[in-house]
C-alpha positions as CSV (number, residue, x, y, z in Angstrom):
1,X,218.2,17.6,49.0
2,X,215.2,15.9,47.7
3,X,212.6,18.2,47.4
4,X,210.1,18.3,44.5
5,X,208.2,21.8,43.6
6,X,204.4,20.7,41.8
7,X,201.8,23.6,41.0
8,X,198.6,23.0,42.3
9,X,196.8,25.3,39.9
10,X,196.9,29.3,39.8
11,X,197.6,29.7,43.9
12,X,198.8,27.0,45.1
13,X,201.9,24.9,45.1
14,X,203.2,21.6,46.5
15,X,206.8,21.1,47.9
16,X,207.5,17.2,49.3
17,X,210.6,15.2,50.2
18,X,210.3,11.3,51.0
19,X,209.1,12.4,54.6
20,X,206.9,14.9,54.4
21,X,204.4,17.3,51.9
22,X,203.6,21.1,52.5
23,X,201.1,22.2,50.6
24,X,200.8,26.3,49.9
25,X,197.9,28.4,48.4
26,X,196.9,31.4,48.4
27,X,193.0,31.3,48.2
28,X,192.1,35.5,48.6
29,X,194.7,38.1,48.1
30,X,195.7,38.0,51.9
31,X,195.1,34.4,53.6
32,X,197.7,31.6,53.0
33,X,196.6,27.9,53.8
34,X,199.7,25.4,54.5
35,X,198.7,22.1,55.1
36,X,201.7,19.5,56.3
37,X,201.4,15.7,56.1
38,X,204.5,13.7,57.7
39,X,207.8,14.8,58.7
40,X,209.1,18.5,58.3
41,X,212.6,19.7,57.7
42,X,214.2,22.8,56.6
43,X,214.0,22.1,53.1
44,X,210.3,21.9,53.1
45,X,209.6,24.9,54.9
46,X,211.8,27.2,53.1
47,X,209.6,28.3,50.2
48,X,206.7,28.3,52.3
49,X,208.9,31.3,54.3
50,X,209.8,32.7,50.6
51,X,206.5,32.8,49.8
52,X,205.4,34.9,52.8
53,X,208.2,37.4,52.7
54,X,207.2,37.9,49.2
55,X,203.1,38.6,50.2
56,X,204.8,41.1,53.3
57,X,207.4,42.7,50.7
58,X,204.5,43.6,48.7
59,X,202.8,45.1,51.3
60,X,200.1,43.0,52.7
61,X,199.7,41.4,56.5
62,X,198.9,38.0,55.4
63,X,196.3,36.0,57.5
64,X,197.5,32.7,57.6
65,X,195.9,29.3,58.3
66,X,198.4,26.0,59.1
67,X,197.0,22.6,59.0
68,X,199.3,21.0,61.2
69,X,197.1,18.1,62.0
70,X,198.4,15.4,60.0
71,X,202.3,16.4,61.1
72,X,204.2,13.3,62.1
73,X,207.3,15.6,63.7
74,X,210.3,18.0,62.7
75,X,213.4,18.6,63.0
76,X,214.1,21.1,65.9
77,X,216.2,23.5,63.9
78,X,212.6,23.8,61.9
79,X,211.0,25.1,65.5
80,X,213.7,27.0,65.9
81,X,214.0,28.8,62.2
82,X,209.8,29.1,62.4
83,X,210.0,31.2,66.0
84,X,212.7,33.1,65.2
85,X,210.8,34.3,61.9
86,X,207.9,35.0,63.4
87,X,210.2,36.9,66.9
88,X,211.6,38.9,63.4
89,X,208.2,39.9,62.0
90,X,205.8,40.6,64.7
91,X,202.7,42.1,63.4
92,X,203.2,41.7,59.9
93,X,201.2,38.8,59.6
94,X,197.4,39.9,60.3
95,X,196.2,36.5,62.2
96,X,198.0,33.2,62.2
97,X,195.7,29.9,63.0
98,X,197.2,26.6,63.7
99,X,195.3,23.8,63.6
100,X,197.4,20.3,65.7
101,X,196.7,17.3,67.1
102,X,197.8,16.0,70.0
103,X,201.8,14.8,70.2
104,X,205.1,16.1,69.3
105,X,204.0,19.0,66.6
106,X,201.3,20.4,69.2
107,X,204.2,20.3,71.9
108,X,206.2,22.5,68.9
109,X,203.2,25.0,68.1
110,X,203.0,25.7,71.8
111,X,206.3,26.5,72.7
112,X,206.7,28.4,69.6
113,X,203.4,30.5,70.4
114,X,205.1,30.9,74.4
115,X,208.0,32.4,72.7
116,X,206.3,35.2,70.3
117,X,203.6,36.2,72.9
118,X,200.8,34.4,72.7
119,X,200.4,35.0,69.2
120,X,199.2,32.5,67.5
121,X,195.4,30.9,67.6
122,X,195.8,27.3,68.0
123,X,193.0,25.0,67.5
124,X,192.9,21.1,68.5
125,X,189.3,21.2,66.9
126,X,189.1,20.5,63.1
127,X,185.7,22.0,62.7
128,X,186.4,25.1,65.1
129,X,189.5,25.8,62.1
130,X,187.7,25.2,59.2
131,X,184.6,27.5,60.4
132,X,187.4,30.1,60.8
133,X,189.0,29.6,57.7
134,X,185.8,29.6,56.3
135,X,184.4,33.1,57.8
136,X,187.6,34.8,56.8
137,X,187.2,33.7,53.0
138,X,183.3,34.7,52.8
139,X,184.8,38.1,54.5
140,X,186.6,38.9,51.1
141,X,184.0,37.6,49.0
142,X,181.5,40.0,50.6
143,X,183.8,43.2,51.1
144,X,184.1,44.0,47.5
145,X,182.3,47.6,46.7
146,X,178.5,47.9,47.6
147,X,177.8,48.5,43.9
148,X,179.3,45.3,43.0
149,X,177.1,43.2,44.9
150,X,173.3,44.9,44.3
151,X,171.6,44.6,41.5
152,X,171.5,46.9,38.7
153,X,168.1,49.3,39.0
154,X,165.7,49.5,36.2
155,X,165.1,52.0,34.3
């Protein structure tokens, strides 16, 4: 196994082999971004699963956001280990986006999303992803209390 762990500052992290990097972070307390470049095998995905089960164990229903666009392929036992997790915990994620291009990791995402129910929201559109991602991070910046976010009255 040739995988290499980096931190990408407080919520983030980077796991790579020689054929592919996943990149992880956590940017609010429930959405997880995982952006893929190249090839994807077991070994990468693993503590991207870890780090999941460890948000769900805690209690949360993570919304999560895969940029898939710049995968080059996987290994099937990766499709295969991804759908079964996601058969396994149904509705403990709160949303899951997928953003693919055309080829043989879109072919993936869609069988994958046929198997689980439809459940995933799979986007071919970069723009139509990032505007999500997007809106669901300005929805935690703006849901903090009301008294945090007026200003204080004079007196």
């Amino acid at each position: 196994m040739d995988l290499a762990h980096t931190r990408l500052g407080a919520r983030g992290d980077r796991w790579s082999t020689a054929r592919g990097v996943l990149d992880v972070r956590t940017p609010a307390l429930d959405v997880v971004t995982r952006r893929l470049e190249g090839y994807a095998t077991l070994d990468l995905i693993e503590p991207a699963v870890r780090h999941l089960e460890t948000l769900i164990e805690s209690g949360m229903h993570p919304v999560l956001f895969d940029d898939f666009e710049h995968g080059t392929g996987y290994d099937s036992d990766v499709r295969a280990r991804l759908t079964a997790w996601h058969l396994r915990n149904a509705g403990k994620l709160k949303e899951v986006h997928i953003l693919v291009r055309p080829g043989l990791v879109a072919m993936g995402v869609t069988v994958a999303n046929l198997a689980t129910g439809g459940r995933f929201v799979v986007y071919t559109d970069r723009s139509t992803y990032e505007w999500t991602l997007a809106g669901a991070l300005t929805e935690r910046i703006t849901a903090g209390p009301t008294s945090s976010v007026r200003a204080p009255s004079p007196r």
